[in-house]
C-alpha positions in Angstrom: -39.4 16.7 19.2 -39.5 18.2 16.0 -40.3 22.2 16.3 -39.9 23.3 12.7 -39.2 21.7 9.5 -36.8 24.6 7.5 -36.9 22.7 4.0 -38.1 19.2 2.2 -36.4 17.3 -0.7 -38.6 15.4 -3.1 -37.6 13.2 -5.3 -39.5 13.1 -8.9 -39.9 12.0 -12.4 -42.3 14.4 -13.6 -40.6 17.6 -12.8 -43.4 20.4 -14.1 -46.4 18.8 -12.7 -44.3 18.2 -9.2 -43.3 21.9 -9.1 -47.0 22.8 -10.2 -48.3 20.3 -7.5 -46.2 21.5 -4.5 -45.8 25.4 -5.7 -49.4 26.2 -6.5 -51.5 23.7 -4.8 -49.5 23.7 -1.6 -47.8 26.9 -1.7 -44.9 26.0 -0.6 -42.0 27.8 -2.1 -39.6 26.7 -4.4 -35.7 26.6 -3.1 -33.6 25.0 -5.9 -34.0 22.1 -8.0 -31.3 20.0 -8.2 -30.7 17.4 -11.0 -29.4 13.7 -9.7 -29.5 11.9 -12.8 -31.3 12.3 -15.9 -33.9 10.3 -14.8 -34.2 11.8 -11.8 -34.8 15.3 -11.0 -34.5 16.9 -6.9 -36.9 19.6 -6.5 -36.2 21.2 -2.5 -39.2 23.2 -0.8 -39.3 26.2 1.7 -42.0 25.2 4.5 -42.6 28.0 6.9 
């Protein structure tokens, strides 16, 4: 059973309205981001 998740990776296109999305709407906080490929942009979440 899963007891805690420590941190999520989300893959996205639109990078500022993703970090605005999960950041301020969700408040979870922001890790790293990580870029994959130019079209494609990581952005990695603390949950607590």
């Amino acid at each position: 059973m899963i007891q805690k998740v420590g941190q999520i990776g989300v893959p996205v296109k639109e990078l500022d309205k993703a970090i605005h999305f999960y950041k301020d709407k969700l408040g979870l906080s922001l890790l790293f981001i990580q870029i994959v490929w130019p079209s494609l942009n990581v952005t990695v979440y603390v949950c607590s």
